[in-house]
KOLVEX-592889 format. One line per field, with one value per residue: residue in three letters; x, y, z of N, C-alpha, C in turn. Coordinates in steps of 0.1 Angstrom, whole numbers, plus 5000, padded with zeros to 4 digits. Each point is the difference from the previous one (the first is absolute). Layout:
BEGIN
resn	c(ALA | ...)
n.px	c(X | ...)
n.py	c(Y | ...)
n.pz	c(Z | ...)
ca.px	c(X | ...)
ca.py	c(Y | ...)
ca.pz	c(Z | ...)
c.px	c(X | ...)
c.py	c(Y | ...)
c.pz	c(Z | ...)
***
This chain:
BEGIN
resn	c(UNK | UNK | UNK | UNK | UNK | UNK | UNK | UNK | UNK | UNK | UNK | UNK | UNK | UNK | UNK | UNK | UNK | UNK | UNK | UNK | UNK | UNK | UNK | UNK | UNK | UNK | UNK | UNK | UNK | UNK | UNK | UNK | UNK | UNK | UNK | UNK | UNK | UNK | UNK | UNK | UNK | UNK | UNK | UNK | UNK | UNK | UNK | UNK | UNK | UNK | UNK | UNK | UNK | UNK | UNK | UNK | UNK | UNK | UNK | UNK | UNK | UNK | UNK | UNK | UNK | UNK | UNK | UNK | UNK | UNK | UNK | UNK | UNK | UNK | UNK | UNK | UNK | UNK | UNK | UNK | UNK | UNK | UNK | UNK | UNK | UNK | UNK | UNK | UNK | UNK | UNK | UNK | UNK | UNK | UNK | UNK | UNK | UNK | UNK | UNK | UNK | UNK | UNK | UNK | UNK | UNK | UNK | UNK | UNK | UNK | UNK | UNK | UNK | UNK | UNK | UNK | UNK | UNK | UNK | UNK | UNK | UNK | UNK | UNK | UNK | UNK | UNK | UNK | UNK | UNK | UNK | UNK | UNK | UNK | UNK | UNK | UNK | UNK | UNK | UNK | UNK | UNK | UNK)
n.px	c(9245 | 4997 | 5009 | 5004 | 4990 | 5005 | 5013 | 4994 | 5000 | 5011 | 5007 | 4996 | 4996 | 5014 | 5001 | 4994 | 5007 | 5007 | 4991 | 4997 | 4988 | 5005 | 4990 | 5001 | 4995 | 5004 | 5001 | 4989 | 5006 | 5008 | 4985 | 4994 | 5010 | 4997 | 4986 | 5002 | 5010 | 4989 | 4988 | 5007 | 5005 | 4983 | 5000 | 4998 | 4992 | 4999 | 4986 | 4999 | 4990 | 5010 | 5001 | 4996 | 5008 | 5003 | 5012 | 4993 | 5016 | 4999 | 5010 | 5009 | 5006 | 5002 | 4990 | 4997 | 5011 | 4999 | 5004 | 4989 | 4997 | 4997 | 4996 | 5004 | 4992 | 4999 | 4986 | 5000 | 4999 | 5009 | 4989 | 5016 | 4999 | 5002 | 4998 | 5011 | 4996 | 4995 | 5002 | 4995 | 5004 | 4989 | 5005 | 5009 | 5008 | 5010 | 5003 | 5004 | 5008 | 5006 | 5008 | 5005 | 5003 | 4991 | 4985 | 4993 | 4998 | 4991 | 5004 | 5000 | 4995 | 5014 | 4995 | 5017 | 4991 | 4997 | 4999 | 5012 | 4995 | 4986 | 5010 | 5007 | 4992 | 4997 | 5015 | 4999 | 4984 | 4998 | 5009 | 4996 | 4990 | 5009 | 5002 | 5000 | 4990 | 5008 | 4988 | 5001 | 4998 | 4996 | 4999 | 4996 | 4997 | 4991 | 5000)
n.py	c(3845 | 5002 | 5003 | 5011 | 5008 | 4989 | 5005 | 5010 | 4991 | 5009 | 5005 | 4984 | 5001 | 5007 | 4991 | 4987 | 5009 | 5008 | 4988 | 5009 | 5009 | 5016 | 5007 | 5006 | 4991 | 4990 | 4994 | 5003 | 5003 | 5009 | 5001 | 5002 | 5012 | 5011 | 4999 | 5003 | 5006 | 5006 | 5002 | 5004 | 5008 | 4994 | 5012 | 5003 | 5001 | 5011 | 5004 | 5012 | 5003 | 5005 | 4987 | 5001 | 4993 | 4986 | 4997 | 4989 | 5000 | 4988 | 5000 | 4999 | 4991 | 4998 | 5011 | 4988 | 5004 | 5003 | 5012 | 5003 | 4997 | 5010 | 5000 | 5012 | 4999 | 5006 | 4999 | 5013 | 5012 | 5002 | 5005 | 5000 | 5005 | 5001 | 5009 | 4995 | 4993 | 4990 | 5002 | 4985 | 5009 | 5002 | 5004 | 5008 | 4990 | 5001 | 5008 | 4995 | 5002 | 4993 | 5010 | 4991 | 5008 | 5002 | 5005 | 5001 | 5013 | 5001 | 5013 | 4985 | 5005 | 4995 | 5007 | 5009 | 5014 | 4986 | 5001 | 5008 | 5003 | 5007 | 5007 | 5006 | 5001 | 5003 | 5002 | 5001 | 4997 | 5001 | 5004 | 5005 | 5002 | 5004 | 5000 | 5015 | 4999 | 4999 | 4998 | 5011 | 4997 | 5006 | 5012 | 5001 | 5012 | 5000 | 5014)
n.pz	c(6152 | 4989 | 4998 | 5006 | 4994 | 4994 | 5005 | 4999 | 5009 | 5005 | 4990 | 5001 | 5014 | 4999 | 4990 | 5006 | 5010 | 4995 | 5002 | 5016 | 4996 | 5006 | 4994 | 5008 | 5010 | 4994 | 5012 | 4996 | 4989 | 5008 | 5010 | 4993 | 4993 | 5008 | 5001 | 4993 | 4997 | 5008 | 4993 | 4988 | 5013 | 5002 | 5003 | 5019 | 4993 | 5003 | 4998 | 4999 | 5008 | 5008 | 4998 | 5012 | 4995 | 5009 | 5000 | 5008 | 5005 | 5006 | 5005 | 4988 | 5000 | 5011 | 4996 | 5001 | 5008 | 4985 | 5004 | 4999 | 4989 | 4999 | 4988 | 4995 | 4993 | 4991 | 4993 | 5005 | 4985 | 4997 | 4996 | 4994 | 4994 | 4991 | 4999 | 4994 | 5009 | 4989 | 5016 | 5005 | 5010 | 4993 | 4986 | 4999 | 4996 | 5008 | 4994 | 5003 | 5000 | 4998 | 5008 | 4995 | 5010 | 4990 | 5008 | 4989 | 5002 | 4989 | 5010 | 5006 | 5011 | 5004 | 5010 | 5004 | 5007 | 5006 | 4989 | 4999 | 5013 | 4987 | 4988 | 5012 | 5003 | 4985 | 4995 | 5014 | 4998 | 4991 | 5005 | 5015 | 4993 | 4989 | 5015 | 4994 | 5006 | 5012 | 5009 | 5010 | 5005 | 4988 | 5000 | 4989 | 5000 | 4993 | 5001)
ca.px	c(4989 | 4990 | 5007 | 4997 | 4984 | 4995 | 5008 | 5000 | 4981 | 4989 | 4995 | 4993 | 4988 | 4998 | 4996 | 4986 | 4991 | 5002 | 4988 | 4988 | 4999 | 4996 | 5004 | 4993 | 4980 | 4993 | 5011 | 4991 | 5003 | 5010 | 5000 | 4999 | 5012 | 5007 | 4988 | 4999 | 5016 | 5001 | 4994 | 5009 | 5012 | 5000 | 5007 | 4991 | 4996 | 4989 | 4996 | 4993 | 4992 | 5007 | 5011 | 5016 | 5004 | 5005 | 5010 | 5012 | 5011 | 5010 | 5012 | 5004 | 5005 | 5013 | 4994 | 4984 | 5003 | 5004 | 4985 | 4995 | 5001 | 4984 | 5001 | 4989 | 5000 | 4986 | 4997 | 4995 | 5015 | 5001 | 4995 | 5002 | 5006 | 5007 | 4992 | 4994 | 5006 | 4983 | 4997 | 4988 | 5006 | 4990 | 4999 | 5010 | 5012 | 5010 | 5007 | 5013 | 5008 | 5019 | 5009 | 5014 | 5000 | 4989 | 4992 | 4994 | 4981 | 5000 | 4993 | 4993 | 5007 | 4998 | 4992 | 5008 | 4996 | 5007 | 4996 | 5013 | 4996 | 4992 | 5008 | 5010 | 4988 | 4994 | 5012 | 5002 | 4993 | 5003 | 5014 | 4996 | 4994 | 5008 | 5014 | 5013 | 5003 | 4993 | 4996 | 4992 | 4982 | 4998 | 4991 | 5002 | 4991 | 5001 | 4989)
ca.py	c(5000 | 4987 | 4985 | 5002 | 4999 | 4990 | 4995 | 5007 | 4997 | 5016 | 5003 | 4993 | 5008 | 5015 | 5002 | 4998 | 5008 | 5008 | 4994 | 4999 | 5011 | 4996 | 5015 | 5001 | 4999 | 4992 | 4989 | 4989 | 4989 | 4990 | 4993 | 4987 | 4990 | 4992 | 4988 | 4988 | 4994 | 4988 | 4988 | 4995 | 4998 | 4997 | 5009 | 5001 | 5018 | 5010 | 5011 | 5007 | 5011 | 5010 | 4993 | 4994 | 4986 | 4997 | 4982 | 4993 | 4991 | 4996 | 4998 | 4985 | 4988 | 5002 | 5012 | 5002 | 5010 | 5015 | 5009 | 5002 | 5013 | 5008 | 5010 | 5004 | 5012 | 5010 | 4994 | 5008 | 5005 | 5020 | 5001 | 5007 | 5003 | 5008 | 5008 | 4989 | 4985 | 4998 | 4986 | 4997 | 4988 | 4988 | 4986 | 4994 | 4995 | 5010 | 4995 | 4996 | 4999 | 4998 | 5008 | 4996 | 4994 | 5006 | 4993 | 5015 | 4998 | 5014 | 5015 | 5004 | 4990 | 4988 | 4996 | 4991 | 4999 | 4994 | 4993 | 4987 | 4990 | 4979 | 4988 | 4997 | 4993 | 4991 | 4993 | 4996 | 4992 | 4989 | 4994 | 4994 | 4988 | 4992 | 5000 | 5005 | 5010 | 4994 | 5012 | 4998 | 5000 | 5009 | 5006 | 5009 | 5012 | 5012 | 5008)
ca.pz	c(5010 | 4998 | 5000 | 5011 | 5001 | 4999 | 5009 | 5017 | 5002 | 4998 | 4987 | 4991 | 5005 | 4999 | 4986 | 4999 | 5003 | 4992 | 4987 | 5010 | 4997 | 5012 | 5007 | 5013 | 5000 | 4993 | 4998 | 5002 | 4994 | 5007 | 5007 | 4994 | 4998 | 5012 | 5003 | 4985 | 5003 | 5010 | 4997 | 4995 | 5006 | 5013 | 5009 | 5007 | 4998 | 5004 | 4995 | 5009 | 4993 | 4991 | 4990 | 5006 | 4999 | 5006 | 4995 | 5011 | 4988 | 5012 | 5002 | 4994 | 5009 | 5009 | 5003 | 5010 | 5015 | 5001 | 5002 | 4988 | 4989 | 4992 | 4991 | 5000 | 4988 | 4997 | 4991 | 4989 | 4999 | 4997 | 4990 | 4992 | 4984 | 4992 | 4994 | 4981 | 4999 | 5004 | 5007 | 5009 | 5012 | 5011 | 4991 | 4995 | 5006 | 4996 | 4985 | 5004 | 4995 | 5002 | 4996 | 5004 | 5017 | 5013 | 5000 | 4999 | 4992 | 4993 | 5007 | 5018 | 5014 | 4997 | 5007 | 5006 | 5012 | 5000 | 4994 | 5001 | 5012 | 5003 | 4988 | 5001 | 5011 | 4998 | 4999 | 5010 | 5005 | 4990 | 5002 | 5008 | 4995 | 4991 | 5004 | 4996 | 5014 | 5011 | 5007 | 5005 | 4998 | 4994 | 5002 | 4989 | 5003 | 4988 | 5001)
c.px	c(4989 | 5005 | 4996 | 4988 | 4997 | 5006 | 4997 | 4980 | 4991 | 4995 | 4987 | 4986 | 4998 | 4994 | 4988 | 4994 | 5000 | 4989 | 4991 | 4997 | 4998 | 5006 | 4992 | 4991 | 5000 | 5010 | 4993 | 5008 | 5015 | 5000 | 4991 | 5011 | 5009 | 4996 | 5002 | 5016 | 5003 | 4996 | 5004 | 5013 | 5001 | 4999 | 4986 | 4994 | 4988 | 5000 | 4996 | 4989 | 5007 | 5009 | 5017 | 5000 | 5010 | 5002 | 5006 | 5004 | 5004 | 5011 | 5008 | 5007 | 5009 | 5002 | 4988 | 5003 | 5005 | 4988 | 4996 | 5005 | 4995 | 5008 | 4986 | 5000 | 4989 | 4998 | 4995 | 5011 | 4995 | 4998 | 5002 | 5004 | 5005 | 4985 | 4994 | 4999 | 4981 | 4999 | 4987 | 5005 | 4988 | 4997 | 5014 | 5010 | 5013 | 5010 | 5018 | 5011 | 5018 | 5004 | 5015 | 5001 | 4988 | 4989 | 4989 | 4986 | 5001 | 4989 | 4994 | 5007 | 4999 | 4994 | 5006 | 5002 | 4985 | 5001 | 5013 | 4998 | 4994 | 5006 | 5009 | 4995 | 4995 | 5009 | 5006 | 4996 | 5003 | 5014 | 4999 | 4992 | 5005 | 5013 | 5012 | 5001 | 4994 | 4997 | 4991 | 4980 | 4996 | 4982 | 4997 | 4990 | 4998 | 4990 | 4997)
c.py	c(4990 | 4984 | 4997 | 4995 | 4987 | 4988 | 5002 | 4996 | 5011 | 5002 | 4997 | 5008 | 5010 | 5003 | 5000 | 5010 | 5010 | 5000 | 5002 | 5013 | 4996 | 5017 | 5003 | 5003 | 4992 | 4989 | 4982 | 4992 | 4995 | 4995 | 4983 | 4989 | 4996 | 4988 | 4990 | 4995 | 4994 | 4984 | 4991 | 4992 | 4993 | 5008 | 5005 | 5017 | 5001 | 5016 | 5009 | 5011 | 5011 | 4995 | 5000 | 4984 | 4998 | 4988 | 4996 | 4986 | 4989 | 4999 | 4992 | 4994 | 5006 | 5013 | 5001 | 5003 | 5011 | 5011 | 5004 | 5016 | 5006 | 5007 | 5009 | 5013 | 5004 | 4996 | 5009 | 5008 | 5015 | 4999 | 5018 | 5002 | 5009 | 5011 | 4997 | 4991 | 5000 | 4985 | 5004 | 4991 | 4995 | 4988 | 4997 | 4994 | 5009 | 4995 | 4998 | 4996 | 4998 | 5009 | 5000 | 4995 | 5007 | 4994 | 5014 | 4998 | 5009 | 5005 | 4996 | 4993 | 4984 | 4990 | 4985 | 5002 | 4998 | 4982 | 4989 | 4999 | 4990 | 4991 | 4995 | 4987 | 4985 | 4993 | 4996 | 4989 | 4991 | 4997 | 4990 | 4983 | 4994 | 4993 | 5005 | 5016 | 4995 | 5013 | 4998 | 5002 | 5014 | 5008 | 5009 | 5009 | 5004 | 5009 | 5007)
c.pz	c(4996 | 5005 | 5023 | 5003 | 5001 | 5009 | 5014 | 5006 | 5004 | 4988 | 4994 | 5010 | 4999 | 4983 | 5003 | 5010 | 4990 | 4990 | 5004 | 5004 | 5021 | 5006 | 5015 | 5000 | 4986 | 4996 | 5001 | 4986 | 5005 | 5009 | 4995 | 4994 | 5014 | 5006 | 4990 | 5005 | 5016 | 5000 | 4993 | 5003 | 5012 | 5010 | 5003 | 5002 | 5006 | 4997 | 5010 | 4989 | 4989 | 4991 | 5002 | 5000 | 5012 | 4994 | 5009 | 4995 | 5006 | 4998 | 4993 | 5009 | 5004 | 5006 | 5010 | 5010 | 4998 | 5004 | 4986 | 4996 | 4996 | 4989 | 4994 | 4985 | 4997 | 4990 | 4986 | 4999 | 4999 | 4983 | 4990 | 4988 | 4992 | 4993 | 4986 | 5002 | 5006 | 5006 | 5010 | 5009 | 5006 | 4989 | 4994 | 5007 | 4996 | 4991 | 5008 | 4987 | 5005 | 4986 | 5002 | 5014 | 5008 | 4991 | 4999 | 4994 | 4989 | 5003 | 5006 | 5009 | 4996 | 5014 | 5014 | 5011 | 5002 | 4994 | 5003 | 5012 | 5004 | 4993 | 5010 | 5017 | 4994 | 4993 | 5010 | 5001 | 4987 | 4998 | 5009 | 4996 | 4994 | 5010 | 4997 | 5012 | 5010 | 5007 | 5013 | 5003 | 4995 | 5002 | 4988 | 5002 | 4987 | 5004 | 4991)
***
């Protein structure tokens, strides 16, 4: 599985979300990383009051007649744990771990609803950039 992890362009965002305390009602530090990774990326964002992000993508070549696409995930997670297990999901990042073919925490949610949505959105878009997925004009929603 590791070997996977590193092969597959989901993986590598889903880590760094895993690194982003973001339990409900207090997802102001992923939405900065969503604002920060647009900027970075080029990629055209907007904010709303309540910290919903919007990313619009154009189209890579040969896609600009397609209809567009919206994807869309949630940005904060289900915040649970194990009864011994002493975590602070409003400061800690989740301890993730590869367990032979899976991908685990020790004693709490590993926070992949829906965290592998925006990993898997924002491997979209950077495939996209890099020319190894063509697509059509992209809408990413995180709420």
């Amino acid at each position: 599985m590791l070997n996977l992890l590193h092969r597959n362009p989901i993986w590598p965002f889903f880590i760094d979300i895993t690194k982003i305390p973001r339990p409900s009602k207090h997802e102001e530090q992923m939405v900065a990383y969503l604002v920060s990774w647009a900027h970075q990326h080029n990629v055209s964002v907007q904010t709303d009051s309540v910290g919903n992000v919007l990313y619009s993508i154009p189209a890579t070549s040969g896609c600009e007649d397609s209809s567009p696409i919206t994807l869309q995930a949630h940005i904060d997670m289900v915040c649970e744990k194990n009864a011994n297990v002493n975590h602070d999901f409003l400061a800690d990042p989740i301890p993730a771990y590869v367990d032979g073919n899976w991908l685990r925490s020790h004693g709490t949610t590993l926070g992949a609803d829906d965290g592998i949505g925006v990993a898997t959105a924002l491997a979209i878009i950077s495939e996209g950039q890099q020319g190894r997925l063509a697509h059509a004009p992209l809408y990413c929603l995180f709420t």
